[in-house]
C-alpha positions as CSV (number, residue, x, y, z in Angstrom):
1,X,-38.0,-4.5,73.5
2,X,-39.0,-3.9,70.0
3,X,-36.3,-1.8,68.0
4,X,-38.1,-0.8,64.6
5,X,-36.1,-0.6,62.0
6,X,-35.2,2.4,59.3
7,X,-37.4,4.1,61.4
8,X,-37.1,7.4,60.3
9,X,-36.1,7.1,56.9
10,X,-39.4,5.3,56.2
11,X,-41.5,7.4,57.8
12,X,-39.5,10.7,56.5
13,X,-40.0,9.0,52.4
14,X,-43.9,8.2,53.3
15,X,-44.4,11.3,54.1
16,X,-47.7,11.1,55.8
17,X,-49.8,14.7,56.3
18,X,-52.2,15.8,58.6
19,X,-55.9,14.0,57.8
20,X,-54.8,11.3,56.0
21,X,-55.2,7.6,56.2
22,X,-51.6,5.6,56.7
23,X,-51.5,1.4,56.7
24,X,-49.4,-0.1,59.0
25,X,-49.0,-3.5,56.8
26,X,-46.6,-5.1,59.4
27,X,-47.4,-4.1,62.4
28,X,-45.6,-6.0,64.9
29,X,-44.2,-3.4,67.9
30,X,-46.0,-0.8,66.9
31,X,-42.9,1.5,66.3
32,X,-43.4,2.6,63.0
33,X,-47.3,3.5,63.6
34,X,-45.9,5.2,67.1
35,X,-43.6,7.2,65.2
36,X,-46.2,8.7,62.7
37,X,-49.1,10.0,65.4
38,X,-46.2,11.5,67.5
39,X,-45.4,13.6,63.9
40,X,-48.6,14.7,63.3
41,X,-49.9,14.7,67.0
42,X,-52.2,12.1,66.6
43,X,-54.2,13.7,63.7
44,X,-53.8,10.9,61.4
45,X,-56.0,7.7,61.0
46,X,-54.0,4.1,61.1
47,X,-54.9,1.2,60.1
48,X,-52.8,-1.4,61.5
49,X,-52.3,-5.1,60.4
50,X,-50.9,-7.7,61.8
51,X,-51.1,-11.8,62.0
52,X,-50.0,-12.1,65.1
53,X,-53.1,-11.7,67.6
54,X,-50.7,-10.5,70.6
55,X,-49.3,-7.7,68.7
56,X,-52.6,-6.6,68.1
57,X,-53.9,-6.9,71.5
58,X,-51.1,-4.8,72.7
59,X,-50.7,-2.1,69.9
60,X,-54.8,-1.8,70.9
61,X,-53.7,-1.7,74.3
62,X,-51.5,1.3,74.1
63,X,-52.3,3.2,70.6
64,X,-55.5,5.0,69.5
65,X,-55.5,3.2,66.0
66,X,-57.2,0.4,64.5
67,X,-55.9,-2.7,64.8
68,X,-56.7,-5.7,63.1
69,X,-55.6,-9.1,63.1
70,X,-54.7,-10.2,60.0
71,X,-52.6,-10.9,57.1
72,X,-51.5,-8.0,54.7
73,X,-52.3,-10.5,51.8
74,X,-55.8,-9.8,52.7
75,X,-55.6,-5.8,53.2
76,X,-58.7,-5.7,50.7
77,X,-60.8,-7.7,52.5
78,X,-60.0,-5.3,56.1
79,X,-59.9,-2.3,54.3
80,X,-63.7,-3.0,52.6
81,X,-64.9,-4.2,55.9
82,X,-63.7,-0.4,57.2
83,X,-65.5,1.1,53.8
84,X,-62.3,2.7,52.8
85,X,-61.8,3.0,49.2
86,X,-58.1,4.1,48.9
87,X,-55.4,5.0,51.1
88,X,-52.4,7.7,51.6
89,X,-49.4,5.8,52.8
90,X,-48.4,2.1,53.0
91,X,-45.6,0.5,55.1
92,X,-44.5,-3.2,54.9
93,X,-42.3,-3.9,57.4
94,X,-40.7,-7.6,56.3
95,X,-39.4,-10.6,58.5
96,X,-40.1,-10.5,62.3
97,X,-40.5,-8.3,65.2
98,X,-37.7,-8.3,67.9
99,X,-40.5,-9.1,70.2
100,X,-41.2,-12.2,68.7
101,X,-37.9,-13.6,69.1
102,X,-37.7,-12.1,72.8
103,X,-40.8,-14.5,73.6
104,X,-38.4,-17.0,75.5
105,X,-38.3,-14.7,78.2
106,X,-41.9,-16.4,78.6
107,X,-42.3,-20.0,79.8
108,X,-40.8,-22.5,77.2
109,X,-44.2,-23.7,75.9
110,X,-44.8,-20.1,75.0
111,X,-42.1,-19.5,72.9
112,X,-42.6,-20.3,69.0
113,X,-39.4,-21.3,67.7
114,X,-38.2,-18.2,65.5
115,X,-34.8,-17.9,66.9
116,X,-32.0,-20.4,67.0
117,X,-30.2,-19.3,70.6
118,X,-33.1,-20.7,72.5
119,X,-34.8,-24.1,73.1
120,X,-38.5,-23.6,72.2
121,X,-41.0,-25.5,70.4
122,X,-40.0,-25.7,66.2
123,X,-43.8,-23.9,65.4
124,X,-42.6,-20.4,63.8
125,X,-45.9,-20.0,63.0
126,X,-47.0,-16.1,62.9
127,X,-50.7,-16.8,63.4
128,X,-50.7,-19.9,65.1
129,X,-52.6,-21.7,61.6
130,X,-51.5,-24.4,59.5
131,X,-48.3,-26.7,60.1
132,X,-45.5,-26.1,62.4
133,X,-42.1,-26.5,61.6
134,X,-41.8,-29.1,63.1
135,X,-44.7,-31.1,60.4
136,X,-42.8,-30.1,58.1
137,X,-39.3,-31.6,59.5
138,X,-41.1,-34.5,60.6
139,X,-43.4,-35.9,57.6
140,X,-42.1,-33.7,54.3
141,X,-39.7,-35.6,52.1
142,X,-36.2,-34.8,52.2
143,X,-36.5,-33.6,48.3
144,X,-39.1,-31.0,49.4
145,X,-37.4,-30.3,52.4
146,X,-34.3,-30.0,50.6
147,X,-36.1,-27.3,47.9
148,X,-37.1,-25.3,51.1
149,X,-33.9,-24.9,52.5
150,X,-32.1,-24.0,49.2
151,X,-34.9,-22.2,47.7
152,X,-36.4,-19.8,50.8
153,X,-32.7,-20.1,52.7
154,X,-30.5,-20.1,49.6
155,X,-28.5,-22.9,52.0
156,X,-25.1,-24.4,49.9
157,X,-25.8,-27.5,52.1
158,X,-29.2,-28.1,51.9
159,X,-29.0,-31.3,50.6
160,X,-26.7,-32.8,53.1
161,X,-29.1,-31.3,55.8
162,X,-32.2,-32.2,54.3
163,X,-30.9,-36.1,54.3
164,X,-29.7,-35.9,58.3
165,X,-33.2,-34.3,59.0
166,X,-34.8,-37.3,57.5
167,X,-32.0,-39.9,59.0
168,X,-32.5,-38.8,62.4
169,X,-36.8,-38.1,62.2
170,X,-37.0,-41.7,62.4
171,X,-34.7,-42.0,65.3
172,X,-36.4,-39.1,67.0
173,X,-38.9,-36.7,65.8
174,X,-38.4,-33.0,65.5
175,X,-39.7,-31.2,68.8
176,X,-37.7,-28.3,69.3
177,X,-35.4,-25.6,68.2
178,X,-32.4,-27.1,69.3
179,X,-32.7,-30.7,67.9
180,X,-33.1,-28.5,64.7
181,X,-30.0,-26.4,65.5
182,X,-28.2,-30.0,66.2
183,X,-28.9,-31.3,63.0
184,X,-27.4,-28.4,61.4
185,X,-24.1,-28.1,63.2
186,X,-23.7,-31.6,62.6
187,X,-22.9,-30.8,58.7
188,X,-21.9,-27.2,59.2
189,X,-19.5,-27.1,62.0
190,X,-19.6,-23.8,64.1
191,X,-16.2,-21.9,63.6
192,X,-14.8,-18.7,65.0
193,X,-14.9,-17.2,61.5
194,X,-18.6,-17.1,61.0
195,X,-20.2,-14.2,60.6
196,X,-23.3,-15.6,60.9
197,X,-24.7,-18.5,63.2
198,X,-24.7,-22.1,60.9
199,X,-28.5,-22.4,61.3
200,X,-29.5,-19.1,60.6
201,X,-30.6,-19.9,56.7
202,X,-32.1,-23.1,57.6
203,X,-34.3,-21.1,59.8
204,X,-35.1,-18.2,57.6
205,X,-36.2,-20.8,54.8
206,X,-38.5,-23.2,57.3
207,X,-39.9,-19.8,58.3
208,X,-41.0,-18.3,55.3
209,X,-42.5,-21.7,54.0
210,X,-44.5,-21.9,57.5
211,X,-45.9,-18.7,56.8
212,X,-46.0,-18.6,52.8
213,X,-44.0,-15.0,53.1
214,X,-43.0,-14.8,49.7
215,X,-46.9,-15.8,47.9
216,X,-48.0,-12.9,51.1
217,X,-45.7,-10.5,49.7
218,X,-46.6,-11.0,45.6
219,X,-50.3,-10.6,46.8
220,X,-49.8,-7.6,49.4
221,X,-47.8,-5.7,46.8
222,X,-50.3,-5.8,44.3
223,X,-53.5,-5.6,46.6
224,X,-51.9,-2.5,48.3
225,X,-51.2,-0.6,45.2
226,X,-54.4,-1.2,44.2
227,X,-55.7,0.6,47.4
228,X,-53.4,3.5,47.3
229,X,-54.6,6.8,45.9
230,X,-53.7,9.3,43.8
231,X,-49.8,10.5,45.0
232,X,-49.9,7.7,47.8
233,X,-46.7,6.3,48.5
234,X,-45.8,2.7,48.7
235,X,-42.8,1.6,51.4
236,X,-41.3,-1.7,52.1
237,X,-38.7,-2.8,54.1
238,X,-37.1,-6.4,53.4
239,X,-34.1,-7.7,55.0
240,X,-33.2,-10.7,52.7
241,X,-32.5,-11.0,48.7
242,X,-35.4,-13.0,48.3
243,X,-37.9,-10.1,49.5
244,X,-35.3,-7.3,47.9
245,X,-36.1,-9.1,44.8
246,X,-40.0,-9.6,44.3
247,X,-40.3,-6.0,46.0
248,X,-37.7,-4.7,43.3
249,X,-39.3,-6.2,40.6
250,X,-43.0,-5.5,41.1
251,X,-41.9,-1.4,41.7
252,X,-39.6,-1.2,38.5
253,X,-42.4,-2.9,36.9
254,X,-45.2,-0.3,37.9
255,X,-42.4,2.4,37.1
256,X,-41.4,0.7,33.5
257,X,-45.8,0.7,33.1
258,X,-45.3,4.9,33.9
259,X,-48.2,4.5,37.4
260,X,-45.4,5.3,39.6
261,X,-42.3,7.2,40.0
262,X,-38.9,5.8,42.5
263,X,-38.8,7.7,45.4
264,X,-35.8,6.4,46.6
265,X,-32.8,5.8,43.6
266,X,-31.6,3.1,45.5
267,X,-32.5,1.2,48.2
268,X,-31.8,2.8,52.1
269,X,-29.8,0.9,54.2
270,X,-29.3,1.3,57.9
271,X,-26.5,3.5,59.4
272,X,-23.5,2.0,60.9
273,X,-24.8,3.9,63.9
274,X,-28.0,1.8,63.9
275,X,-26.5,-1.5,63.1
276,X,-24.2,-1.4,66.1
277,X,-27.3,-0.5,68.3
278,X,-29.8,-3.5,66.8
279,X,-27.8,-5.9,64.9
280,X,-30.1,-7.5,63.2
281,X,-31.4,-4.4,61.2
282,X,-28.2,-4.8,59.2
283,X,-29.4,-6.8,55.9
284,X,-32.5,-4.1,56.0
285,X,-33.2,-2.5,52.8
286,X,-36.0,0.2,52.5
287,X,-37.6,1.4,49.3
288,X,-40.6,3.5,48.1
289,X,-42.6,4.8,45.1
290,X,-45.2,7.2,44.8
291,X,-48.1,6.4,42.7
292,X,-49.3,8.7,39.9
């Protein structure tokens, strides 16, 4: 079950009214979107995007909003296909939905590879386009697989795990996640004193360079602010320094050029209330600004 995330915080700083027209960037459960239409009884119009076709299917399924598949990078393109000029509220929801890392509770073929606890295929693609993971394991060179992992994972080891990827590609490719997850624990034993699991970085980084998160992000953000009106207010939740960063920069840049103001000082983390109830919210930062 999807558990959004900073659920109320966001939708208390967006502050959507009555009439107006809120975009669900991130779509994913459906949670935030579900949230806003109970507040204002359904007298709101959404515009929900998301690349993943299934969470579209079933946000259609069971909201009355208008759900398109698709990639926030190209908001513009949906939003002019809708003839709608500018919009009240935006929400960027970063990373993936719970749902998508429950998918092994479907047959193995149907699983995509985002989580490391489960054998699945190594695709981790969000929209089923381009190469899978596993390509990328299996014909990249181990200096651009190496640049992955220490540039989208920020991974201490990734040059030891980038050279045992390409040792053991020509004794057997890459298939799925636990041949990845092998590899790893190979140079970084598991110990009783991590906090987090040895493969987790390797997998965030193959992840965003599967799905070109960060160029997505640089593209939404300024695409989105474009599209926002007068007073409209800009939200983003990220839930690793890399996001934090380019979503911390392109703000205190349109607040330095005097287009928007901070809405929150600093950025919102989750309560230690919500972190024991979904774990992985815990590296979730939320912030907003309102354009002038």
């Amino acid at each position: 079950m999807h558990k959004p995330v900073l659920l109320h915080e966001s939708i208390d700083a967006l502050d959507v009214q009555v009439g107006e027209i809120f975009l669900d960037g991130t779509l994913g459960g459906g949670g935030h979107s579900i949230e806003v239409l109970r507040r204002l009884d359904g007298k709101v119009r959404i515009i929900g995007l998301d690349q993943d076709s299934k969470a579209v299917e079933l946000a259609r399924e069971k909201l009355n909003i208008e759900a398109k598949t698709e990639n926030f990078r190209n908001l513009d393109k949906v939003l002019g296909e809708l003839s709608i000029l500018s919009i009240d509220a935006i929400l960027f929801d970063l990373g993936i939905s719970t749902d998508q890392f429950e998918e092994s509770d479907l047959p193995a073929q149907i699983g995509r590879g985002f989580s490391f606890l489960r054998d699945e295929p190594l695709d981790m693609r969000m929209s089923r386009e381009g190469p899978t993971a596993a390509d990328i394991l299996n014909s990249w060179d181990e200096h651009a697989i190496e640049l992955i992992l220490r540039g989208f994972g920020e991974e201490k080891f990734s040059r030891k795990i980038a050279r045992l990827i390409v040792e053991r590609r020509e004794v057997k490719p890459f298939k799925t996640t636990f041949d990845l997850v092998g590899t790893v624990l190979e140079v970084k034993p598991r110990s009783w004193r991590d906090r987090i699991h040895p493969a987790t970085k390797t997998f965030q980084a193959l992840r965003i360079a599967v799905n070109e998160e960060l160029t997505a992000l640089e593209i939404g953000l300024e695409k989105g602010f474009k599209v926002l009106g007068q007073n409209g207010r800009f939200a983003v939740i990220s839930f690793h320094s890399l996001e934090d960063r380019i979503v911390k920069n392109f703000f205190r840049d349109r607040i330095k050029e005097k287009v928007a103001i901070q809405i929150t000082k600093k950025p919102v983390t989750p309560s230690a209330e919500e972190i024991q109830i979904n774990p992985r919210s815990r590296s979730a930062k939320l912030r907003v600004i309102k354009k002038l």
